[in-house]
Wavefront OBJ file of the C-alpha trace (Angstrom):
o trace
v 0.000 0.000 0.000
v 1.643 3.382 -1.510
v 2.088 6.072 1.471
v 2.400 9.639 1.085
v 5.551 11.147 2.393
v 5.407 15.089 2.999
v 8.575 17.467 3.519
v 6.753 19.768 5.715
v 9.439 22.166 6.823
v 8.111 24.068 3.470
v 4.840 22.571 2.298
v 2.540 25.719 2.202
v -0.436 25.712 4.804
v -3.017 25.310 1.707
v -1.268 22.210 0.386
v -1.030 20.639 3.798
v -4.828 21.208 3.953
v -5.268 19.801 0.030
v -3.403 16.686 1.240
v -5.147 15.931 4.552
v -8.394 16.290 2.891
v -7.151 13.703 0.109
v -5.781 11.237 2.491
v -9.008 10.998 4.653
v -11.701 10.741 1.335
v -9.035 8.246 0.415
v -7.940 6.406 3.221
v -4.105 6.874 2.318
v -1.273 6.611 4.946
v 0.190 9.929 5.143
v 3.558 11.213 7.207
v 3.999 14.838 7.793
v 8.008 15.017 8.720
v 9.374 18.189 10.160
v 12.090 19.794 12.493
v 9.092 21.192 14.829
v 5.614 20.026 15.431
v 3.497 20.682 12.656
v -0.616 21.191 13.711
v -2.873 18.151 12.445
v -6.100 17.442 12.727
v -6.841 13.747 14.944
v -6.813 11.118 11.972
v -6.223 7.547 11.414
v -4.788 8.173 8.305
v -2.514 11.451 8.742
v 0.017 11.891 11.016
v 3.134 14.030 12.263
v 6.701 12.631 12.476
v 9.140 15.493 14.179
v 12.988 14.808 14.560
v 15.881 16.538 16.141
v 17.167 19.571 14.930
v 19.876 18.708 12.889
v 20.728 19.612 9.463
v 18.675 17.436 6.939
v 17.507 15.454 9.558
v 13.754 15.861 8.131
v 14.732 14.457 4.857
v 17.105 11.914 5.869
v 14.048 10.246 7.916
v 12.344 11.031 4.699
v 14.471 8.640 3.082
v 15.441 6.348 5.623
v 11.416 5.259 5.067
v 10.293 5.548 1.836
v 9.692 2.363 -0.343
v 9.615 2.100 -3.819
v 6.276 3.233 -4.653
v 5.595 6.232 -2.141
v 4.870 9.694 -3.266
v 6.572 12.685 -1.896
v 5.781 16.076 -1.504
v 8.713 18.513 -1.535
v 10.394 21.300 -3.552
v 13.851 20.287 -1.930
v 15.709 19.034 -5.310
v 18.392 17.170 -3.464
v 15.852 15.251 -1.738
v 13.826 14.420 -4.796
v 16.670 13.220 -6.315
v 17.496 10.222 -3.409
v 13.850 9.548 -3.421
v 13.500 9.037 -6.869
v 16.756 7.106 -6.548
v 15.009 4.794 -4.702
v 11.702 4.396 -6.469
v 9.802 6.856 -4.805
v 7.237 9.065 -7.216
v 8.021 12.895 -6.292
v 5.542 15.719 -6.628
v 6.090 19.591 -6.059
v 3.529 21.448 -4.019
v 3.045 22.949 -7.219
v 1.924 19.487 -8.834
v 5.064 18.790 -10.733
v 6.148 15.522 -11.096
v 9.772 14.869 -10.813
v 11.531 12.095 -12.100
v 14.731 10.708 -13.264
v 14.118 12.441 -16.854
v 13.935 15.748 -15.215
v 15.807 15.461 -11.945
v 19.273 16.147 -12.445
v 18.955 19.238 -14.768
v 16.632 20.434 -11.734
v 19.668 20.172 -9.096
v 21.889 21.603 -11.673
v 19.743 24.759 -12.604
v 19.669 24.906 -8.838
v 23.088 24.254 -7.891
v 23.870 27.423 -10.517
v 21.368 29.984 -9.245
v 23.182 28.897 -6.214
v 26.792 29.880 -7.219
v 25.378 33.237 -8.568
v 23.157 34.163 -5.775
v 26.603 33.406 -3.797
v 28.654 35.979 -6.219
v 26.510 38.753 -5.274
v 23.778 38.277 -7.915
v 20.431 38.894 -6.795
v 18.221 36.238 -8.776
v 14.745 36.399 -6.952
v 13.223 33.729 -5.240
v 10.317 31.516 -6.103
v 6.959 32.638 -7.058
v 4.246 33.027 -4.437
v 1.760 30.029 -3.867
v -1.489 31.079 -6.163
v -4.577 29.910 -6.866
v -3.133 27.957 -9.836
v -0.843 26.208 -7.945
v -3.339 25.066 -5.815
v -5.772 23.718 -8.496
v -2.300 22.331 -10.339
v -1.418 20.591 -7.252
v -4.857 19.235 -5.953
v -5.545 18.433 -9.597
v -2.188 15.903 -9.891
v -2.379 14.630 -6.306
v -6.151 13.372 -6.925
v -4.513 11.690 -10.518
v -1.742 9.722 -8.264
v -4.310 8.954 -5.672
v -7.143 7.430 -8.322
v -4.169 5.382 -9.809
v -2.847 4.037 -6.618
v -5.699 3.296 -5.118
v -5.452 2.107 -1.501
v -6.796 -1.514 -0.622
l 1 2 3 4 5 6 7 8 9 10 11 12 13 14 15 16 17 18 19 20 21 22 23 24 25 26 27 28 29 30 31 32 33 34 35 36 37 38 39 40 41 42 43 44 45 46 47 48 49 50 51 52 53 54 55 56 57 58 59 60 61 62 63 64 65 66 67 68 69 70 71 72 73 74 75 76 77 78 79 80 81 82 83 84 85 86 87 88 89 90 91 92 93 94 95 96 97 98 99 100 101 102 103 104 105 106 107 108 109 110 111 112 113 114 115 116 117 118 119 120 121 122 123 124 125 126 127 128 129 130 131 132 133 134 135 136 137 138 139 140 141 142 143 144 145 146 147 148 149 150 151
């Protein structure tokens, strides 16, 4: 039975709700990970996983758990990436899938904004979270739900 896995140090309060709403109608095991306590509602099927303080230590418990055939929720590329490496689906809060045909250019664009916001360059940050997003996101989370449909 597929799980969903979600990075919440930086899932955006409307996508936590879209995903807690998805998991009950569909009765799929869901882990919320985080550095601090993040506020669920009581449910059999969603629940909160915090760990120590420690630098990655969200997404190494992340990975640490996953199985091949889990879907994650995160925008951390470097996370994707050893997810996907071991046969996890990955989905942005923005309802993009990511997978080993897209991955690495992803780090690398990433890694490179890096270096140039690091010379001094000011290159903007992401987007805000807007309606689209949403509707993008609940829309592709409902299409991995109906085709991994929980027993």
């Amino acid at each position: 039975m597929p799980s969903l896995w979600i990075d919440a140090d930086a899932c955006p309060r409307v996508a936590r709700d879209i995903i807690i709403r998805a998991a009950e109608r569909t009765a799929t095991p869901t882990w919320f990970v985080a550095n601090h306590a993040v506020p669920l509602p009581p449910s059999k099927w969603v629940k909160g996983l915090s760990v120590s303080q420690g630098f990655d230590a969200a997404d190494n418990e992340i990975v640490e758990r996953l199985i091949h055939g889990d879907l994650l929720i995160t925008s951390d590329l470097p996370l994707a990436l050893e997810a996907i490496e071991r046969g996890a689906r990955v989905m942005t809060t923005r309802g993009e899938a990511l997978d080993a045909n897209n991955i690495r250019a992803r780090v690398q664009m990433r890694d490179f904004m890096e270096t140039l916001r690091a010379s001094g360059e000011h290159t903007g940050g992401p987007s805000g979270y807007s309606d689209t997003d949403r509707r993008e996101f609940a829309n592709a989370l409902d299409r991995w739900l109906a085709k991994n449909p929980q027993r």
